[in-house]
DOKE-763419 format. One line per field, with one value per residue (C-alpha): z, y, x; residue number from 1. Coordinates in Angstrom, 3 decimals, decimal comma. Layout:
N
w <- (Z ...)
v <- (Y ...)
u <- (X ...)
n <- (NUM ...)
This chain:
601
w <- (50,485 52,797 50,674 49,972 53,776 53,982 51,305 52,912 56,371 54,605 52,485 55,720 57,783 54,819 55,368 59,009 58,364 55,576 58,461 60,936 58,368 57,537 61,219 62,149 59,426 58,419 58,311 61,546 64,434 67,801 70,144 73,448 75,762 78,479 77,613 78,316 77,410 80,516 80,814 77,650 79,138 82,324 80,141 78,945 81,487 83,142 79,793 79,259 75,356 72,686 69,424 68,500 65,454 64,092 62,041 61,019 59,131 55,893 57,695 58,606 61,324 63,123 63,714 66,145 68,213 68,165 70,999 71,688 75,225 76,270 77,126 74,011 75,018 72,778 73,584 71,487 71,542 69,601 69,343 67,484 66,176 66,113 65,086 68,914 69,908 67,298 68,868 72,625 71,480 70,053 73,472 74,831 72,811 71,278 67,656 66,210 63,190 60,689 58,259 55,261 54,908 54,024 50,381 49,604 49,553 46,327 48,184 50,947 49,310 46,037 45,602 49,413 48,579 45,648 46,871 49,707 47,821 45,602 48,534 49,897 46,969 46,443 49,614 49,586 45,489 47,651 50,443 48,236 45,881 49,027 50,769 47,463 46,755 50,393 50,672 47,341 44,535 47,365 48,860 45,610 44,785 43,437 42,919 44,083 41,726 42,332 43,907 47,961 47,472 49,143 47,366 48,891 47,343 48,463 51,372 55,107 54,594 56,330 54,789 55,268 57,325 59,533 59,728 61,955 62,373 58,507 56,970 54,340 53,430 52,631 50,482 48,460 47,820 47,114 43,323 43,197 44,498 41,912 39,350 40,163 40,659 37,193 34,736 31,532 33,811 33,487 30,140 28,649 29,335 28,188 32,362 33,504 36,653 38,617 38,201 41,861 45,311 48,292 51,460 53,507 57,425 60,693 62,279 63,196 61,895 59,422 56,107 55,541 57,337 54,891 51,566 53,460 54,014 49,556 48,620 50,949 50,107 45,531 46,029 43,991 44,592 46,801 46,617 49,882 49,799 51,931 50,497 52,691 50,739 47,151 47,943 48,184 48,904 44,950 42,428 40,132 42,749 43,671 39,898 38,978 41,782 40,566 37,566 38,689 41,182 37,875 35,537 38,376 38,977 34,952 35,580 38,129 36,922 37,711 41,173 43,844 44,612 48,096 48,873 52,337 53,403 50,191 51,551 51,927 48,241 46,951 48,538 46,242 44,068 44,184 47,398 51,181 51,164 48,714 45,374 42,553 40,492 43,533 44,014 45,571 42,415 40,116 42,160 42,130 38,249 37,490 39,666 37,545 34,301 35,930 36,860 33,677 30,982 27,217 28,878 29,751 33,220 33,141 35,389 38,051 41,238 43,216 46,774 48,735 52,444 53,809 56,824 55,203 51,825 51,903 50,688 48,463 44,541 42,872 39,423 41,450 42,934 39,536 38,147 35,950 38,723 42,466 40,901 44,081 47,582 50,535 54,389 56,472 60,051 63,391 63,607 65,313 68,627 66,681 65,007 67,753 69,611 66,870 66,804 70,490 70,123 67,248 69,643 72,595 70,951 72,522 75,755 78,628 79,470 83,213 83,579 84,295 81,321 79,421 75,641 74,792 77,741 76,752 72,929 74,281 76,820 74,341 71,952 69,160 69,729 66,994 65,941 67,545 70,285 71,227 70,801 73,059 75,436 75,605 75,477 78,296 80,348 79,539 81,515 84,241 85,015 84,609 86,856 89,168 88,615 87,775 84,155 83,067 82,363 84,557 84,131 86,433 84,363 81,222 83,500 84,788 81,423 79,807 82,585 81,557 77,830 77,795 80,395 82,242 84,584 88,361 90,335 93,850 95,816 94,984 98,530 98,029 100,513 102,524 100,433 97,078 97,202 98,487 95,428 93,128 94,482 93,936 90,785 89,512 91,282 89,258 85,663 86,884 87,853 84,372 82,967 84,826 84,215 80,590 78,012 75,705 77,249 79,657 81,372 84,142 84,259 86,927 89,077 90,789 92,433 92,123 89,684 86,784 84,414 82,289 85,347 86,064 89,392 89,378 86,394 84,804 82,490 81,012 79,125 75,978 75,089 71,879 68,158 66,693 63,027 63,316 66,644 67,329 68,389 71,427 72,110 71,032 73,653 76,293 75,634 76,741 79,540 81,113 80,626 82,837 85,237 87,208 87,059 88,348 91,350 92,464 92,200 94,068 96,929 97,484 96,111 94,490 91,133 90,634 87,545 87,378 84,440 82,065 79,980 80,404 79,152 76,082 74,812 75,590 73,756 70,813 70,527 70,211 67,442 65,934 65,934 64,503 61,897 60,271 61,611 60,835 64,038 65,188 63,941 63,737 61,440 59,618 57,481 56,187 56,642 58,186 59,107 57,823 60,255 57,806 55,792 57,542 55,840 55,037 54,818 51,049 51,470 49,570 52,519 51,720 51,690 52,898 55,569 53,564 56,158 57,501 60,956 61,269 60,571 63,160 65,790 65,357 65,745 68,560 69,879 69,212 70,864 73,944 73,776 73,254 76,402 78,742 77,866 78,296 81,938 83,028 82,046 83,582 86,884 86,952 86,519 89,222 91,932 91,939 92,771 95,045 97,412 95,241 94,754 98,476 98,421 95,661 97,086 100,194 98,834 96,877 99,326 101,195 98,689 96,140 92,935 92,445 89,675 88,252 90,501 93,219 91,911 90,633 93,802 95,628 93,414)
v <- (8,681 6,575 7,121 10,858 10,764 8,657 10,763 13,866 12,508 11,709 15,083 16,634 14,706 15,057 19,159 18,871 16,553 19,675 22,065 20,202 19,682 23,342 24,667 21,879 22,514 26,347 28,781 30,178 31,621 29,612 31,671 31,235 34,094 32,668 33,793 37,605 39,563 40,000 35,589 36,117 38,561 36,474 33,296 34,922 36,623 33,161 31,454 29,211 30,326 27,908 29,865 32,699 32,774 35,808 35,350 38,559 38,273 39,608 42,774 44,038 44,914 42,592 38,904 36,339 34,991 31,342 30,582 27,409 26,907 24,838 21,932 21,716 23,212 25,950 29,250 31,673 35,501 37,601 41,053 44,161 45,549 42,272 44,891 45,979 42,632 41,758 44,476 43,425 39,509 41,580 43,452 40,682 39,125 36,371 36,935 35,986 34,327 36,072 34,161 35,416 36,825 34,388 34,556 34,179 30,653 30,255 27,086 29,167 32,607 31,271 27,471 27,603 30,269 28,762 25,228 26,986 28,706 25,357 23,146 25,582 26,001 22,192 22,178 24,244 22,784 19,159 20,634 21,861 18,659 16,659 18,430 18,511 14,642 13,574 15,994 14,546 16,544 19,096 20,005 20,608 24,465 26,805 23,766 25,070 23,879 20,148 18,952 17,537 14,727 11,389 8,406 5,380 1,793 -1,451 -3,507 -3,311 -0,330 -0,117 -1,333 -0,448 -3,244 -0,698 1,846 1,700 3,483 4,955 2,390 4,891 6,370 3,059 1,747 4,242 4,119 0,682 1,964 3,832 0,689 -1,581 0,796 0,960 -2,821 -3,643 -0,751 -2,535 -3,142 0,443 1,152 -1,429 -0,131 3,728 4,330 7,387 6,737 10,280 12,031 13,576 12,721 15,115 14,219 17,041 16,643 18,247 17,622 14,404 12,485 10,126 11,619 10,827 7,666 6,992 8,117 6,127 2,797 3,301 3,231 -0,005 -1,306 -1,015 -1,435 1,380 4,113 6,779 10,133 12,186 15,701 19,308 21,988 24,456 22,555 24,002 27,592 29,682 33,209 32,984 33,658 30,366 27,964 26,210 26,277 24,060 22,316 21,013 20,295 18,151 16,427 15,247 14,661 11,941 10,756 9,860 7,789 5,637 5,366 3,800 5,590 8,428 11,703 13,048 16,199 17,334 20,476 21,659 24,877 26,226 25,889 26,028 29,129 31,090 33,518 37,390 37,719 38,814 41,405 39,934 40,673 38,422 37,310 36,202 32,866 31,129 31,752 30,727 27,247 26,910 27,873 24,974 22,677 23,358 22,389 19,552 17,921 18,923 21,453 20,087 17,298 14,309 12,784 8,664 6,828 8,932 9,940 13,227 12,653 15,422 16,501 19,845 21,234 24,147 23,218 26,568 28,697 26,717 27,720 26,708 25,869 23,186 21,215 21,153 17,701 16,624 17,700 16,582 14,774 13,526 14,516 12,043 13,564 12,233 13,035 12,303 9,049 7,310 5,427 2,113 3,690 4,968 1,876 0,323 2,696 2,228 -1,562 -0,808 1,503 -0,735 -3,577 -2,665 -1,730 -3,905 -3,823 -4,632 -6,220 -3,588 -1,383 -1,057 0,206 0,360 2,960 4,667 5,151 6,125 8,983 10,254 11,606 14,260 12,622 12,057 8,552 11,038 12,437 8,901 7,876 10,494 9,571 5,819 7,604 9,450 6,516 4,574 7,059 7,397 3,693 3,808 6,462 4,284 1,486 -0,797 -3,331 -2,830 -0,205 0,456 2,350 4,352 5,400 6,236 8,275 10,439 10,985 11,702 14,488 15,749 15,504 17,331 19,823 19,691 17,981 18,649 20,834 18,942 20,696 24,343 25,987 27,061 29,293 27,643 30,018 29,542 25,826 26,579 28,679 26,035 23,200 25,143 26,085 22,552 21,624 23,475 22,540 18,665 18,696 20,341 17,768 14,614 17,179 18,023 14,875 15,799 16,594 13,808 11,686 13,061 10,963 12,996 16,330 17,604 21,258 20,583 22,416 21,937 23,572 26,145 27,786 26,611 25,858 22,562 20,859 18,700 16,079 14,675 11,024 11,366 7,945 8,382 10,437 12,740 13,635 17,356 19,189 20,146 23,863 21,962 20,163 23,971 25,224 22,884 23,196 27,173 26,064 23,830 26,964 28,716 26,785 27,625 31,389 30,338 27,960 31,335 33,821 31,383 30,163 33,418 36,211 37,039 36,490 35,811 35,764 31,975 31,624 34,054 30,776 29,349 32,868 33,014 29,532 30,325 33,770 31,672 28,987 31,519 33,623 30,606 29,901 32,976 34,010 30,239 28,019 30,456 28,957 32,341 33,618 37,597 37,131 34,479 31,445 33,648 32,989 36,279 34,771 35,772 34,336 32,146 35,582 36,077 38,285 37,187 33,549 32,997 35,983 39,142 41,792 44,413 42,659 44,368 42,878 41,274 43,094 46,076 47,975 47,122 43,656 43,553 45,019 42,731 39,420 41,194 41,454 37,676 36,550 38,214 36,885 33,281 33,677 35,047 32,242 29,254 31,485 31,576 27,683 26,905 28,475 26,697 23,546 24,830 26,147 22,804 20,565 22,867 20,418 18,341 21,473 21,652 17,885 17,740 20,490 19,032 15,828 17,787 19,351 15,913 14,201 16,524 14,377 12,205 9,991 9,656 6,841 8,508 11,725 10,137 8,509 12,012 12,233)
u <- (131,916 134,089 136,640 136,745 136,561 140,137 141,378 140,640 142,737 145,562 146,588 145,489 148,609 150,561 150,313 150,868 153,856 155,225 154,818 156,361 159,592 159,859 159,505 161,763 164,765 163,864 166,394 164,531 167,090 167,316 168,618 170,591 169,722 171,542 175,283 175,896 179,152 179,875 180,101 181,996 184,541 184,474 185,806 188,083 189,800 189,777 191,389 188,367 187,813 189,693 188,323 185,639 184,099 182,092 179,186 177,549 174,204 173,125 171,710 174,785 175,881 173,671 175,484 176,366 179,105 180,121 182,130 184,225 185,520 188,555 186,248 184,257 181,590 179,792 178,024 176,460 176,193 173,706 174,622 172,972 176,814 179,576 182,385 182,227 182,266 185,327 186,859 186,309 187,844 191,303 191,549 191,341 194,340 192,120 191,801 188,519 188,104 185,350 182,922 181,347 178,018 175,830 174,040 170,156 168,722 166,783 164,801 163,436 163,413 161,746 160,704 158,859 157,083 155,299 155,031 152,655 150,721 149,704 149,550 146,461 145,089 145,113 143,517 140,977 139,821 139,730 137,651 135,208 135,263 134,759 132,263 130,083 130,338 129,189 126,568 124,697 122,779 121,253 125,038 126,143 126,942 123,808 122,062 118,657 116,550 116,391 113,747 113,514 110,981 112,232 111,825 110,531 110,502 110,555 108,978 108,776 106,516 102,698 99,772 95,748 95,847 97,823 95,239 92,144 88,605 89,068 86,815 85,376 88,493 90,333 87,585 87,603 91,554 91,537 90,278 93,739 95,708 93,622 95,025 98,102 98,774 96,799 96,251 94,845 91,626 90,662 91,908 89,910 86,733 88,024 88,023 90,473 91,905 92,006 94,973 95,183 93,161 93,271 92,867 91,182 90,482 91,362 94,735 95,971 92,717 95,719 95,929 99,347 99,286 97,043 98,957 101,475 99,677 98,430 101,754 102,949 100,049 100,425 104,242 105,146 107,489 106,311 107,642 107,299 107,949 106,228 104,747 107,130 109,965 109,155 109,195 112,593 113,575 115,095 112,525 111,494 113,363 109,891 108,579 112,010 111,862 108,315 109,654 112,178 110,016 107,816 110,663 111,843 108,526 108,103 111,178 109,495 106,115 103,292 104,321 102,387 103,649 102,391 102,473 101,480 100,481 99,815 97,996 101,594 101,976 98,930 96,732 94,178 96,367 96,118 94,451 95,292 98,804 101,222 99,240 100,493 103,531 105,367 107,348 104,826 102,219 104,550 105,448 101,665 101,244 103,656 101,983 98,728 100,495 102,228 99,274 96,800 98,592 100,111 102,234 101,291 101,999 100,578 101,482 101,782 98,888 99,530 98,104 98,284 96,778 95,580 93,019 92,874 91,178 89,286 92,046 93,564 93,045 89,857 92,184 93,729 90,470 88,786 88,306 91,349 93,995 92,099 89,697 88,772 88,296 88,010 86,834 89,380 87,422 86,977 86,603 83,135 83,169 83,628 86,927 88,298 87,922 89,742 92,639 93,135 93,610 96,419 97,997 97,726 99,401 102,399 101,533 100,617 96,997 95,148 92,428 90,688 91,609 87,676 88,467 84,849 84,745 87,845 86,605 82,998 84,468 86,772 83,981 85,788 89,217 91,718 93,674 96,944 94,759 94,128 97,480 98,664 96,159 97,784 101,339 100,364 98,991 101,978 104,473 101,846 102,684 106,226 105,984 104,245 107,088 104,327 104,842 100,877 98,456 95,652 92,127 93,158 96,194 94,142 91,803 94,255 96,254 92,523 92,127 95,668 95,380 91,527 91,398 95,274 96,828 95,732 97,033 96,613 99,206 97,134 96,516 93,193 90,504 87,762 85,478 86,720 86,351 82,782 82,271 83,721 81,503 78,504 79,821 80,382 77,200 75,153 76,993 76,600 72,964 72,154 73,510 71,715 68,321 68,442 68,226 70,541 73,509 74,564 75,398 77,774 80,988 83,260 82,865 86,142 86,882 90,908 92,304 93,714 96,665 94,378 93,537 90,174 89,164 87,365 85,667 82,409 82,787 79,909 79,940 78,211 76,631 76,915 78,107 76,110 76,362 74,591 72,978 69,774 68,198 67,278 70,930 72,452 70,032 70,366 74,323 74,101 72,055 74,628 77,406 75,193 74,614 77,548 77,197 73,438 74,390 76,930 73,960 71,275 73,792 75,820 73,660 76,878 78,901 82,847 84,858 84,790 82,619 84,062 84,895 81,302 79,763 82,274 80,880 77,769 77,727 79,710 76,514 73,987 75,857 76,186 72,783 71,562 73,906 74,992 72,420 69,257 67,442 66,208 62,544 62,559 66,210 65,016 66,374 69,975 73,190 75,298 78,434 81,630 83,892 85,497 87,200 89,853 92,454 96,216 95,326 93,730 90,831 90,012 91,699 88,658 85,742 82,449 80,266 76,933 74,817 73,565 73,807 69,920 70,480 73,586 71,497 68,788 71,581 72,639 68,852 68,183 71,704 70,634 67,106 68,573 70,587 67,808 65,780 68,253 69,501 65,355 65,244 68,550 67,694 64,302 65,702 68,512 66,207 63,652 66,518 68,442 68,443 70,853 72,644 73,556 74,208 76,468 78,540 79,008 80,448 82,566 84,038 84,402 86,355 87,120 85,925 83,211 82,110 78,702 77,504 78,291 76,220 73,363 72,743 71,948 69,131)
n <- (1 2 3 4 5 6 7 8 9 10 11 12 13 14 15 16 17 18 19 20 21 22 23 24 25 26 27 28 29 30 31 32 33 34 35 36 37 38 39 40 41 42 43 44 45 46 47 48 49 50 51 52 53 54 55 56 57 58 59 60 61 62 63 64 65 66 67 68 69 70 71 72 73 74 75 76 77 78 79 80 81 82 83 84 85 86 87 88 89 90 91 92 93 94 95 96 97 98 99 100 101 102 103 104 105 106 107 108 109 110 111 112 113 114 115 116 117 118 119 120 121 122 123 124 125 126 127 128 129 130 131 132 133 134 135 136 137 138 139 140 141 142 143 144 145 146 147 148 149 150 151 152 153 154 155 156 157 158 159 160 161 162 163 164 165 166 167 168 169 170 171 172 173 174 175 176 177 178 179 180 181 182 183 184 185 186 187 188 189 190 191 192 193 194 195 196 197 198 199 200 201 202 203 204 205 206 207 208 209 210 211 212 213 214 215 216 217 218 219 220 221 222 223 224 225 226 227 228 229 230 231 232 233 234 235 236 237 238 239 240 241 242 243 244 245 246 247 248 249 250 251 252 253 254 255 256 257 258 259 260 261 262 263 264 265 266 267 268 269 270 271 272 273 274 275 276 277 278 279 280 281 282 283 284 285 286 287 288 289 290 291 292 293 294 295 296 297 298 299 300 301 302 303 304 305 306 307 308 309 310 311 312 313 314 315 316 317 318 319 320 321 322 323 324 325 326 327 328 329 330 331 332 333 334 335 336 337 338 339 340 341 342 343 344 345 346 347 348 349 350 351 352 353 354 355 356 357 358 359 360 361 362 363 364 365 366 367 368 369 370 371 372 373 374 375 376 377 378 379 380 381 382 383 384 385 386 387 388 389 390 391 392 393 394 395 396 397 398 399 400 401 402 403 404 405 406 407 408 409 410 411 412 413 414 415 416 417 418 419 420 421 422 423 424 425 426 427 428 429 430 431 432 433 434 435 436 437 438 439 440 441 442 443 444 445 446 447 448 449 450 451 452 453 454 455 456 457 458 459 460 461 462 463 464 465 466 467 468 469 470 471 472 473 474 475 476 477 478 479 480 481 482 483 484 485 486 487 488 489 490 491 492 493 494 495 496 497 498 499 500 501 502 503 504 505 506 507 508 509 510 511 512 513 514 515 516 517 518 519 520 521 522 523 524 525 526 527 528 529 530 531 532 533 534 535 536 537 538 539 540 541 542 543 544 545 546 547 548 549 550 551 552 553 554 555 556 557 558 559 560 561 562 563 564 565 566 567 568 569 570 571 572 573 574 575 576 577 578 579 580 581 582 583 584 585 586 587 588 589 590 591 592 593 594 595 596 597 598 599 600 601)
């Protein structure tokens, strides 16, 4: 490539040095607009000329003057007509001497001519030839059709060691590193190793760290490539493109091919607005034969990753293509307290820093929620100019990262602070009260970047694998509580928990239509929340219910709310002195931490 690049400079130069000779020695016309006739007549009326020559051009009568003076020196005249000007030099009594027209040069009228045209073509051909060989197979001209996966091979690459809190998930991809590392183990025994595993899971939870870390970890080739990357505005692009991808996998087999995102590829066919037959069916059609038609792939393991396994194609999760699905999730407070150690090796910790505390606040956080968490933390410091991390540091950034960063410099009413505190009161004492729910952790009435006013966050003590009627219940309670602290302490309502009511309202739907926790609707599933049109769904679907039955989940909602607002507001109004405690310390200092709460009961 280096040297197309020197090449290239040096028939470039070459051009610039042909241009320079031609402009330089051309048969161009330099012309000397200082000398006039009238200087003319005025030399020689002063008997300063020596000789005159006349040099008329081929357009006739158009020409030039050459005039020598006494003292060698020599002027030139344009003129439109010379025969005036030869007849102006014999007044005069200086007679002129006249040259010949000058004949057509073959060289510039002819050869030039042609050698220009070749050099540019010559050019242009090398531009071309250049551009295409540094570019590699994908620059190269209507050469769609090869496939974008990047190859990896060799060491330096991460490991399982590398990924923490995915205990599960590893162990059960150590089978596909066993088999990749020694084969005949498997064959022996008539054992078929599975031909594809997809990882499912919500965002950032590792899945393709963890196709990553299996093929570092087997030392085979790893082919990388998106499922955005096979489809193409041209019609059977992403079908070749698979083709190619497998043809160069076969070459480097035993390998993995990882394909992430392959919901962009791989959606259910013939549903939502497009219909069928379009580019992206037929990239998925020759993904289904790639992976289990007539030929035969050994050797090679598809991996791919999705969070959106719902739409893609049943054909493609049956057993002989994903033969096997593993749950990346969320991970558990012992996982998460080992990803923050991984992504704390390279920061400096304080003393003070607690990561058992950290991993049990952060309940629901992901290995890259947690890593922004750190991340964030880290600048807080630098900020700070300080060399180390601090708990204070990952308090703030976990304020910023969950609910926004504060907004401390907010000029904000004697009255609506008042409203706030009692606001926040009443969502903190329900949960101390209620069993489920708690503990508090911090209460603040500064606000923060999604436009709330003040917030609660509770410290759950520990994960829970599936919730409760009473933890759903107690959960709508604690949304109330807010709106109920306003209504006791002001005998008024704001707008401040529009939020609160949406979750609540969300929980109780939830409850009756998926969950079947209500009694007059029964043990039946009515939600259809999941068929949403345009992304893998039929678009005209009918709703598996009736207006009756719709009515009635509307009935129970409501009666689900009224009861957990009667409750809440109970609990509220027998520890209303705490209510008018809490609120005053909160508008002392603003935020206060659960010790600090739970002493004012």
């Amino acid at each position: 490539m280096k040297q197309n690049g020197r090449g290239f400079n040096q028939f470039f130069l070459i051009i610039i040095l042909l241009i320079f000779v031609v402009a330089l020695f051309g048969p161009w016309e330099r012309r000397n607009t200082e000398y006039s006739q009238a200087q003319l007549i005025k030399d020689i009326t002063d008997d300063k000329v020596k000789d005159v020559f006349i040099k008329p051009n081929r357009e006739t009568p158009t020409g030039s003057l050459e005039v020598v003076l006494k003292t060698g020196e020599e002027k030139t005249l344009y003129a439109t007509d010379v025969t005036e000007l030869e007849k102006l030099v014999r007044e005069h009594g200086i007679e002129p001497q006249i040259q010949e027209i000058p004949g057509d040069n073959v060289f510039w009228t002819t050869v030039l001519p042609i050698i220009v045209v070749l050099v540019v073509g010559i050019f242009i051909f090398f531009m071309v030839s250049s551009q295409n060989a540094s570019s590699g197979s994908n620059g190269k001209m209507m050469n769609f059709g090869k496939s974008r996966a990047r190859l990896s091979v060799g060491e330096g690459r991460i490991g399982l060691k590398d990924v923490a809190g995915l205990k599960e998930e590893k162990e059960e991809l150590y089978e596909i590193i066993d088999f990749l590392k020694s084969p005949g183990k498997f064959t022996r025994v008539g054992a078929r190793i599975p031909k594809g595993v997809l990882l499912e899971g919500p965002p950032g939870t590792g899945k393709t760290l963890l196709a990553k870390a299996i093929a570092g970890e087997a030392n085979v080739p790893f082919f990388s490539i998106s499922g955005s990357d096979f489809v193409e505005m041209f019609v059977g692009v992403g079908a070749s493109r698979v083709r190619d991808l497998f043809a160069d996998a076969k070459k480097h087999a035993p390998c993995i091919v990882f394909i992430d995102e392959i919901d962009a590829v791989a959606r259910r066919r013939g549903t939502g607005m497009g219909g069928g037959h379009d580019e992206r069916e037929q990239t998925l059609n020759q993904l289904l034969v790639e992976m289990d038609g007539f030929g035969i792939n050994e050797g090679i393991i598809v991996m791919a990753a999705t969070n959106r396994v719902d739409i893609l194609d049943p054909a493609i999760l049956r057993p002989g293509r994903f033969d096997r699905k593993i749950a990346v999730g969320t991970p558990d407070i012992g996982g998460r307290e080992d990803i923050l150690k991984v992504h704390s090796k390279n920061k400096p910790l304080g003393d003070d820093v607690n990561l058992q505390q950290i991993a049990q606040t952060t309940a629901g956080f992901t290995g890259a929620d947690l890593e922004n968490l750190l991340n964030e933390a880290a600048i807080n410091a630098a900020m700070d100019n300080r060399l180390y991390i601090n708990q204070d540091d990952i308090k703030k950034a976990f304020i910023k990262v969950g609910i926004g960063a504060e907004k401390k410099s907010r000029i904000i009413s004697d009255k609506e602070k008042k409203i706030t505190a009692y606001h926040e009161a009443g969502h903190a004492i329900l949960f101390h009260v209620l069993p489920d729910v708690g503990p508090v952790y911090t209460v603040s009435i500064i606000p923060t970047g999604i436009g709330a006013a003040g917030y609660t966050m509770p410290l759950p003590e520990k994960d829970e694998m599936f919730l409760t009627k009473g933890k759903m219940m107690q959960d709508i309670m604690v949304s109330l509580g807010g709106r109920i602290a306003e209504e006791i302490i002001f005998d008024d309502i704001t707008t401040g928990a529009s939020s609160d009511i949406k979750k609540a309202t969300k929980v109780a739907r939830k409850m009756v239509t998926r969950f079947g926790m209500s009694e007059n609707i029964g043990v039946i599933n009515y939600d259809e929340s999941d068929d949403e049109v345009f992304i893998g769904r039929d678009l005209a679907h009918t709703r598996s219910h009736s207006e009756t039955v719709a009515g009635e989940i509307d009935k129970e909602v409501k009666a689900i709310i009224d009861e957990c607002y009667c409750k809440a507001k109970e609990i509220i109004m027998e520890h209303q002195d705490v209510l008018h405690k809490a609120a005053t310390l909160l508008l002392e200092k603003e935020k206060i931490n659960r010790e600090e709460f739970e002493s004012l009961f």
